[in-house]
MARTOR-147492 format. One record per atom (N, C-alpha, C, CB): x, y, z. Coordinates in steps of 0.2 Angstrom, whole numbers, padded with zeros to 4 digits, always signed. Each point is the difference from the previous one (the first is absolute). Glycine has a CB too. Example, Ala and Ser with C-alpha at 12.3 -4.5 7.8 and 13.67 -1.06 7.14 Angstrom:
BEGIN
+0066-0028+0039;-0004+0006+0000;+0004+0006+0000;-0009-0006+0006;+0007+0011-0010;+0004+0006+0001;-0004+0005+0003;+0006-0003-0010;
END
This chain:
BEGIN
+0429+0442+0497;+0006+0003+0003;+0005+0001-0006;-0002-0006+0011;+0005+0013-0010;+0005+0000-0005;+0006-0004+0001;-0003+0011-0002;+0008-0010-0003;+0007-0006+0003;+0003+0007+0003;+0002-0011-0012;+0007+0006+0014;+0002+0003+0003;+0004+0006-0005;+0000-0010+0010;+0006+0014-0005;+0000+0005-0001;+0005-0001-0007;-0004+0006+0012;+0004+0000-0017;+0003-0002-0005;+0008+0001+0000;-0011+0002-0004;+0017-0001-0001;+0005+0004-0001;-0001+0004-0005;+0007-0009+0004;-0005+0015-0004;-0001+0005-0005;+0006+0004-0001;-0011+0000+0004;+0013+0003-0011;+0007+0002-0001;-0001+0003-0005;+0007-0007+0006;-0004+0013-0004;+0002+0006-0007;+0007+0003+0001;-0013+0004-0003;+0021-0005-0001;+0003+0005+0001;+0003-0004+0007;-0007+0011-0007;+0009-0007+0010;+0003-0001+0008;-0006+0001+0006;+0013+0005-0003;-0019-0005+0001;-0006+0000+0006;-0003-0008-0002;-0005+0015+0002;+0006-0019+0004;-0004-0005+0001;-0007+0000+0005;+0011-0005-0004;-0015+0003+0004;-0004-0001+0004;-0003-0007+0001;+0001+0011-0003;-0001-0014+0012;-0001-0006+0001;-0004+0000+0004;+0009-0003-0003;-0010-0004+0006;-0005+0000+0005;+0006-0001+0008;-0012-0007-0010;+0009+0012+0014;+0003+0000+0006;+0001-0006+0005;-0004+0010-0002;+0008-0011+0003;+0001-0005+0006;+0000+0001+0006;+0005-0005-0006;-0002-0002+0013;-0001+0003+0006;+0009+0002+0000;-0013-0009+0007;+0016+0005-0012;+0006+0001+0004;+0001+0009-0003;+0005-0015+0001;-0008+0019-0006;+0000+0006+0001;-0001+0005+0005;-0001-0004-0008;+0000+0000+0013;-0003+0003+0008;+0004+0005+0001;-0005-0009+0005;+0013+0007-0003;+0005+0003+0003;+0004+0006-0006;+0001-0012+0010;-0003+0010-0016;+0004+0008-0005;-0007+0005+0002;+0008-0007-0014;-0016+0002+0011;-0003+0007+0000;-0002+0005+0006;-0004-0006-0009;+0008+0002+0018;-0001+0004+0004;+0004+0007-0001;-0004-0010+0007;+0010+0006-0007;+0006+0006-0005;-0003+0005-0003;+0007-0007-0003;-0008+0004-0002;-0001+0006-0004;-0005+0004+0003;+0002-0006-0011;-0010+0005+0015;-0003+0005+0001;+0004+0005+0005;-0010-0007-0004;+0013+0004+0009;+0004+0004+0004;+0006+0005-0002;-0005-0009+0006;+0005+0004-0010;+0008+0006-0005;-0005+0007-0003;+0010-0013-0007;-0015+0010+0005;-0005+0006-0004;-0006+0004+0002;+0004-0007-0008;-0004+0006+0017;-0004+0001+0003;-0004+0009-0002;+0007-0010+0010;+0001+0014-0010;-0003+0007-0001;-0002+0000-0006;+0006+0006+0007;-0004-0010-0012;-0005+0001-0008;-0005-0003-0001;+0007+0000-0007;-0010-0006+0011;-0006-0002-0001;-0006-0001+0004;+0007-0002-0006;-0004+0006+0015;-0006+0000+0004;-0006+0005-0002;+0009-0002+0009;-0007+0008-0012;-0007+0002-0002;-0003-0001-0004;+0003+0005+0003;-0002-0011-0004;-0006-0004-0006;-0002-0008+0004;+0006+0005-0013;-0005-0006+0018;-0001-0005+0006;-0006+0000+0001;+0011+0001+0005;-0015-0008-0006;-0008+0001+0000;+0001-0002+0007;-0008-0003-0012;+0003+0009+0020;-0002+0000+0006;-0005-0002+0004;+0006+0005-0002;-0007-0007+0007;-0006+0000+0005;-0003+0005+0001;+0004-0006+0006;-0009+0010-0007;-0003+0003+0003;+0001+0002+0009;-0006-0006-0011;+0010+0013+0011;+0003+0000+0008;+0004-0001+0000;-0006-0001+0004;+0011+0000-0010;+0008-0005+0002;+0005+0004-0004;-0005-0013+0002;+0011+0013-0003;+0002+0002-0004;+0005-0006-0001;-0004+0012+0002;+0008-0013-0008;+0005-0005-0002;+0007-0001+0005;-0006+0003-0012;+0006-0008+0014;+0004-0002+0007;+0007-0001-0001;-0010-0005+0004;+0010+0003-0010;+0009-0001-0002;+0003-0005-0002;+0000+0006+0006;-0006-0013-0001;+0002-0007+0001;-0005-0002-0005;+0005-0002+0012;+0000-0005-0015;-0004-0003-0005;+0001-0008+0002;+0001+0011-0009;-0005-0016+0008;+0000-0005+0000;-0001-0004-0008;-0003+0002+0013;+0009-0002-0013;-0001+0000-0010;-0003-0008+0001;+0013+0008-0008;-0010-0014+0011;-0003-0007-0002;-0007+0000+0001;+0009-0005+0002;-0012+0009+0004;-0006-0001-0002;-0004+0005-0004;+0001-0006+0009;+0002+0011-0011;-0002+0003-0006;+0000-0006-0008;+0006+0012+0008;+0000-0014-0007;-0001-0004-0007;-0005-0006+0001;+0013+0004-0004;-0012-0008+0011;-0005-0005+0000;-0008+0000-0002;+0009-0003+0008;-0011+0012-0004;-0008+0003-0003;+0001+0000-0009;-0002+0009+0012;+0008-0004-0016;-0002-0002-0008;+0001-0006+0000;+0004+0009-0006;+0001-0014+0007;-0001-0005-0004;-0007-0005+0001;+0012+0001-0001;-0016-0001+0007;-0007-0001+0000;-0002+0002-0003;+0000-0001+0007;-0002+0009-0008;-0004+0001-0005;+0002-0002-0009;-0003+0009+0010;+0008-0012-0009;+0003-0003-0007;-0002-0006-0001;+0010+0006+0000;-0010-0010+0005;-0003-0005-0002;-0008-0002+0001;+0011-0001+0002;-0014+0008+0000;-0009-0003+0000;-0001+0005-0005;-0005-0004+0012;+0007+0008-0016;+0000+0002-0008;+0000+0006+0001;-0006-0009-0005;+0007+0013+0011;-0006+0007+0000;+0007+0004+0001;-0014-0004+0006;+0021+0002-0007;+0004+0006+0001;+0007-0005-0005;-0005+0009+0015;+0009-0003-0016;+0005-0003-0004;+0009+0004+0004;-0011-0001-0014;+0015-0001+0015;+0006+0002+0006;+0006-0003-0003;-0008-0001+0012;+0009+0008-0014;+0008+0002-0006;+0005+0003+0002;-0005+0001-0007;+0011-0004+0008;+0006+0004-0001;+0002+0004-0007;+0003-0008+0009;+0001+0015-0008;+0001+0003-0007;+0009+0000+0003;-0014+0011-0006;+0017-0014+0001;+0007-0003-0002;+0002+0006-0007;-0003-0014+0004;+0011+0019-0001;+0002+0002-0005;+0006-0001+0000;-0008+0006+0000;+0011-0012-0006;+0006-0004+0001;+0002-0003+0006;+0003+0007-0008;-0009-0010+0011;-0001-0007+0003;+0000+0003+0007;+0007-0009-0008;-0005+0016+0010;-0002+0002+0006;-0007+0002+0000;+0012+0004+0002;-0012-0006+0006;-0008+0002+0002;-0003+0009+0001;+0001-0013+0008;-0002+0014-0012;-0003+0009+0000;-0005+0001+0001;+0005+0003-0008;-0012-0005+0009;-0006+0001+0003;-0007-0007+0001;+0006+0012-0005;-0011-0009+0003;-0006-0005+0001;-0005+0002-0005;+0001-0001+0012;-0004-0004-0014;-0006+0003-0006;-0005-0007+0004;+0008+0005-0016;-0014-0004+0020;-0004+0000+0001;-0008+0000-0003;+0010+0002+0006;-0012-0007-0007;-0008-0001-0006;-0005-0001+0006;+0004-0008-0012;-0009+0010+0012;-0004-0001+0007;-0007+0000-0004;+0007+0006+0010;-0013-0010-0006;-0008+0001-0002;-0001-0003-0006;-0001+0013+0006;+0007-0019-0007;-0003-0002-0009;-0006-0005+0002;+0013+0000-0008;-0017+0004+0003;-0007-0005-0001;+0000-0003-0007;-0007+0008+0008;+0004-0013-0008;-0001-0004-0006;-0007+0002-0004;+0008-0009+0005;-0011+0005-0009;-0008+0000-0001;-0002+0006-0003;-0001-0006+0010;-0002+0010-0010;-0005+0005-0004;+0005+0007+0003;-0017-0006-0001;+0020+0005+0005;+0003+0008+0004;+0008-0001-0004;-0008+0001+0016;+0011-0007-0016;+0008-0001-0003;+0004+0007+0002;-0004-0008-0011;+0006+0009+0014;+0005+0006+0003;+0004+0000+0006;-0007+0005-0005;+0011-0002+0007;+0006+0000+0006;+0001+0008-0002;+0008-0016+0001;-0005+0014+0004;+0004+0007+0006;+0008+0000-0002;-0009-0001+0013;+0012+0005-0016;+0007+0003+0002;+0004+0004+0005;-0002-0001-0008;+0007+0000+0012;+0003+0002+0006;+0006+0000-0003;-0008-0005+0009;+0014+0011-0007;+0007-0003-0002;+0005+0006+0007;-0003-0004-0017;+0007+0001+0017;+0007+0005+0002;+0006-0003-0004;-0005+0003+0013;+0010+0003-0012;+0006-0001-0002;+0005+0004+0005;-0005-0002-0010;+0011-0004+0010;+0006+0005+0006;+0001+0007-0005;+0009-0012+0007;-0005+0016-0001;+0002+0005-0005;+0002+0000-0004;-0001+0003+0005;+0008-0005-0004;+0005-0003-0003;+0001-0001-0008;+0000-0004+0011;-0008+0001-0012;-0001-0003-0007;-0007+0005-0002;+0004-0015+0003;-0004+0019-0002;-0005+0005-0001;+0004+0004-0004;-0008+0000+0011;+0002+0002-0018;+0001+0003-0005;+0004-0003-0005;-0001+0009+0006;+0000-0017-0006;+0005-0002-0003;-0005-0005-0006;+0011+0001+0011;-0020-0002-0011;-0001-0003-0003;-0003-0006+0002;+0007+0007-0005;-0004-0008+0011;-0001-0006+0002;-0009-0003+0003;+0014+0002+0003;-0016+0005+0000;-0007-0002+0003;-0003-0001-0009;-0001+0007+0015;+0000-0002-0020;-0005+0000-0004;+0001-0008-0006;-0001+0017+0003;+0008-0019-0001;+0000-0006-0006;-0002-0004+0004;+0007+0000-0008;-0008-0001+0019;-0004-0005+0001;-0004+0000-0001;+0003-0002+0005;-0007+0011-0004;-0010-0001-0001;-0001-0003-0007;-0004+0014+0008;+0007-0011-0013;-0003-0004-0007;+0002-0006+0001;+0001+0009-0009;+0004-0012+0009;+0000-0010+0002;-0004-0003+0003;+0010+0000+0001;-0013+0004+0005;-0005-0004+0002;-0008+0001-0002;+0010+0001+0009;-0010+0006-0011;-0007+0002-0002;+0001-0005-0005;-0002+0013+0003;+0005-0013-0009;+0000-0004-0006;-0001-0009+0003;+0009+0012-0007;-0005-0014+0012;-0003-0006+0001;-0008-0002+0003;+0013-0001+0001;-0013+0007+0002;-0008-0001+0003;-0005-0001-0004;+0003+0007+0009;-0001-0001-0015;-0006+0000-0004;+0000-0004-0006;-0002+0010+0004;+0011-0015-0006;+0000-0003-0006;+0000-0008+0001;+0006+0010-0005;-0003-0009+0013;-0001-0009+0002;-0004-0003+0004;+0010+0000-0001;-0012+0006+0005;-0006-0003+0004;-0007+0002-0002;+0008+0001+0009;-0008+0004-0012;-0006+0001-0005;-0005+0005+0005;+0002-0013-0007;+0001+0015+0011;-0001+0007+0003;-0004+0006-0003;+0009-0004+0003;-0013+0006-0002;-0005+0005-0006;+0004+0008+0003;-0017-0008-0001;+0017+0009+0008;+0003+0008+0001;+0005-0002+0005;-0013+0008-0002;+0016-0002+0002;+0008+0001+0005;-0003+0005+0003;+0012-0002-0007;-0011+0003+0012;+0001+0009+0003;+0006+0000+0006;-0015+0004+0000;+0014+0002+0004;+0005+0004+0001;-0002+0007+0004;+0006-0006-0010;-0005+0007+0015;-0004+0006+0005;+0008+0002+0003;-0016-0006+0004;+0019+0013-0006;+0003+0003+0003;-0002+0008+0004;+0006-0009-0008;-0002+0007+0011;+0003+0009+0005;-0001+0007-0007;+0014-0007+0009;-0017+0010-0008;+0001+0008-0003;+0007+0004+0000;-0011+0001+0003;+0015-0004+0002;+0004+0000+0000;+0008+0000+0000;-0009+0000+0000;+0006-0008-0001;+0005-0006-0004;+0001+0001-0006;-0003-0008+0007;+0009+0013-0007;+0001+0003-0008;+0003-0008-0005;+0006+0015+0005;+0000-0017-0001;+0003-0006-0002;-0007-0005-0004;+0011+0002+0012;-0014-0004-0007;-0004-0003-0003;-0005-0002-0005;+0004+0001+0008;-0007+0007-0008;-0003+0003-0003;+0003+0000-0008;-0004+0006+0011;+0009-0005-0009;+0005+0000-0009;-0001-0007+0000;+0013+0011-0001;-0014-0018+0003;+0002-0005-0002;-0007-0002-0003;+0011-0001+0007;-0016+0004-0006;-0007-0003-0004;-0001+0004-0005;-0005-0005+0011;+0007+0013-0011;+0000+0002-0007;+0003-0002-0003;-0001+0007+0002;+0011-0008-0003;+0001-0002-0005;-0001-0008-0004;+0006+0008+0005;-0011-0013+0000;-0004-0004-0003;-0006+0002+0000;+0005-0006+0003;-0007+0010-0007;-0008+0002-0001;-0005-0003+0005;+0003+0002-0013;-0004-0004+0018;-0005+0000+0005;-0003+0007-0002;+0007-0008+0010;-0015+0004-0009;-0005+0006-0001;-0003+0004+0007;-0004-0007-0012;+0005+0013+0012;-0003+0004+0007;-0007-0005+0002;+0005+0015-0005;-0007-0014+0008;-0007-0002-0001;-0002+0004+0008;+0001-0014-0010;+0002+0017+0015;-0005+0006+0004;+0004-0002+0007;-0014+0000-0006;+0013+0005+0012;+0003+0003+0006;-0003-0005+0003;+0001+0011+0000;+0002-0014+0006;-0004-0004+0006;+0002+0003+0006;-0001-0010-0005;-0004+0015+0007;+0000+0004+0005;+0002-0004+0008;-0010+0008-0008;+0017-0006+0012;+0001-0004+0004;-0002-0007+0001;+0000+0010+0003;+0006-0013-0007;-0005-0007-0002;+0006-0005+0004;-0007+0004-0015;+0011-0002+0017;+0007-0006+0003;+0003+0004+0006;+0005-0005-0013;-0004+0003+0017;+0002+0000+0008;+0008+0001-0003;-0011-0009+0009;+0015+0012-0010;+0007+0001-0001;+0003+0006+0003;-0003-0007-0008;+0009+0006+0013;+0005+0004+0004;-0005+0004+0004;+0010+0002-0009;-0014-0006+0012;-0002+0004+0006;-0008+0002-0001;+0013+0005+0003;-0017-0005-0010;-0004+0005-0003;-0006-0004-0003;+0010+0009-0002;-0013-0006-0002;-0005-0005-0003;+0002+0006-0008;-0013-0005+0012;+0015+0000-0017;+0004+0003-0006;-0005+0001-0007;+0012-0006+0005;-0012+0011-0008;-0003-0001-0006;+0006-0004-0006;-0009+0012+0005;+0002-0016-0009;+0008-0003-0005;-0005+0002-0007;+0010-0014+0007;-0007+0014-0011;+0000+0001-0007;+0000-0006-0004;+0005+0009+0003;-0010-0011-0006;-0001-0009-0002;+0000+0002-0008;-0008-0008+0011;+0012+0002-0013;+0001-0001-0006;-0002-0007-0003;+0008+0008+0001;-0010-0010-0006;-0001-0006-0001;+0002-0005-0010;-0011+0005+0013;+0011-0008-0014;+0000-0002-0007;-0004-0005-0001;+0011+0003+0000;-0013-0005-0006;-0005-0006-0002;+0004-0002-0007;-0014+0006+0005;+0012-0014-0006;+0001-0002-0005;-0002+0003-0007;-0001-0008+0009;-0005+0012-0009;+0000+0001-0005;+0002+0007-0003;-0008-0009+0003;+0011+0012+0003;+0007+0007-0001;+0005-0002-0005;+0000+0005+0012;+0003-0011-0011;+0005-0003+0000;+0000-0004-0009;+0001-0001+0017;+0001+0005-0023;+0002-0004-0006;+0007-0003+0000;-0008+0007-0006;+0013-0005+0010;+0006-0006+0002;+0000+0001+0007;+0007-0001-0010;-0003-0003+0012;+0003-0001+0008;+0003+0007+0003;+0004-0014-0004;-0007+0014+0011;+0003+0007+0002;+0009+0000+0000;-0012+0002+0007;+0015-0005-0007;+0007+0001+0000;+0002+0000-0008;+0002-0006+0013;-0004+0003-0016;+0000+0001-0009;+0000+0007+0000;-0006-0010-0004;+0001+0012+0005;-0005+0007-0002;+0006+0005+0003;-0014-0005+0001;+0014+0002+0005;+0008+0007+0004;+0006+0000-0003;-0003+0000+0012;+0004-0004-0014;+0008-0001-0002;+0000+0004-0008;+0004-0015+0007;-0010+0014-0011;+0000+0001-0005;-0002+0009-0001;-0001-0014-0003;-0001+0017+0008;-0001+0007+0000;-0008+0001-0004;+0015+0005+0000;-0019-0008+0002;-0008-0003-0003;-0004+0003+0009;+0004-0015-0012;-0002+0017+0016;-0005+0002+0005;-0003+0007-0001;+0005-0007+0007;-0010+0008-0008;-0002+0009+0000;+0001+0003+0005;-0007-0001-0007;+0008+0008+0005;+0003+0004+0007;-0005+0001+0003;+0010+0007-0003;-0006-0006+0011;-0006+0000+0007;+0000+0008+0000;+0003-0012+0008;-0011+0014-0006;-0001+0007+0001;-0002+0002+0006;-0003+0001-0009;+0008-0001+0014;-0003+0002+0007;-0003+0003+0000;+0005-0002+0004;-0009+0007-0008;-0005+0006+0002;-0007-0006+0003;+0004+0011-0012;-0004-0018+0012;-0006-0003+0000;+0000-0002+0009;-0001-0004-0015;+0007+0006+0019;-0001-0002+0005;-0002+0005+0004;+0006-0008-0003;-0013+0009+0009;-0003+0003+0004;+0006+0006+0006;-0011-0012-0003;+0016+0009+0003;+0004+0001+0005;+0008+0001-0002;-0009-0006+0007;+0012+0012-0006;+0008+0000-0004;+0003-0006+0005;+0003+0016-0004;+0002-0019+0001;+0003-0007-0002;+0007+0004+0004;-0006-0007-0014;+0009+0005+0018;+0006+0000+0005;+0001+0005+0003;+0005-0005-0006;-0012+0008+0011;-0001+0003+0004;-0002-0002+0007;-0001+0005-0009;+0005-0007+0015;-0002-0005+0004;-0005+0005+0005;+0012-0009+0000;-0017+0006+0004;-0006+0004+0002;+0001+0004+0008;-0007-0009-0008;+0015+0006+0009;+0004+0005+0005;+0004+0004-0004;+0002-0008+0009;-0002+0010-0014;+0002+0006-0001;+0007+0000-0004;-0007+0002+0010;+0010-0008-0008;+0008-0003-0003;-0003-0003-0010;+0008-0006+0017;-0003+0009-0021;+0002-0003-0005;+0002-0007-0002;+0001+0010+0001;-0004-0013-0003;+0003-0008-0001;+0006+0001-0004;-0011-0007+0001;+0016+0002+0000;+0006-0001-0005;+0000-0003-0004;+0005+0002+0006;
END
């Protein structure tokens, strides 16, 4: 079993392990930020996203999976306010060593830096303290926002997953990226702060990038 979750901090972004008593901000916040972040709202099959949220037993499912090893359930803090979620899922130990990345951010705190110094703080603990072999990361085509936050950490393209997640009503294609230990000659947040990531070429992706498949431009 891994230990519990960590504290992490660069600058004015902290990142911690979520609690129950965060129940009543982070229903706030999603409902304050319903129209920015319902169209990235994973769905039922036949359903579409409802509006209500039961955050405590939302958090009581991560911190389960935190404590039988297989997920990791964070709050991203910027100057001690709560601004979003960074989410680790599917960590396997043994010959596979890898997890899954998931994140949002309020709006509010968007464009400000804050998601991409959580993803390197945490990618960098997964893979320097837990001893983690790969990170990945399966986004929206989309999801421009997001998309910029694994380029400017060099996350490697690695291919399309054709309607691969049930999200805003649909079965969504995402765009996976992934990193390995042995990409990495310093720590990914090292490497970003010091202007050492090589540029990203979107010519490698199958599908133009902030074009929703209704027809609307993403912002």
């Amino acid at each position: 079993m891994f230990d519990s979750a960590p504290r992490l901090r660069h600058g004015a972004v902290t990142v911690r392990g979520i609690k129950l008593r965060d129940a009543r901000v982070l229903e706030s916040e999603l409902q304050f930020n319903r129209p920015w972040l319902e169209r990235w709202e994973a769905t039922l099959p036949g359903t579409r996203p409802s509006g209500r949220f039961d955050t405590r037993s939302s958090i009581r499912s991560l911190l389960e999976a935190d404590r039988d090893g297989s997920g990791l359930a964070l709050v991203i803090e910027v100057d001690g306010e709560f601004a979003g979620q960074l989410n680790v899922a599917n960590i396997s130990g043994g010959a596979l060593a890898s997890s899954t990345l998931g994140y949002w951010i309020a709006r509010r705190f968007a464009g400000r830096g804050a998601t991409t110094a959580a993803v390197a703080l945490v990618t960098d603990h997964l893979m320097l303290e837990r001893d983690l072999h790969r990170v990945e990361v399966c986004i929206r085509p989309e999801n421009v926002a997001s998309l910029r936050v694994v380029e400017k950490l060099g996350f490697r393209y690695e291919g399309c997953r054709r309607r691969y997640i049930h999200i805003d009503g649909d079965w969504r294609d995402h765009l996976c990226f992934a990193l390995v230990r042995e990409e990495l000659a310093e720590p990914v947040l090292e490497r970003y702060l010091g202007g050492r990531v090589p540029p990203f070429d979107r010519s490698v992706y199958p599908v133009e990038v902030g074009r929703d498949p209704r027809g609307a431009t993403s912002a």
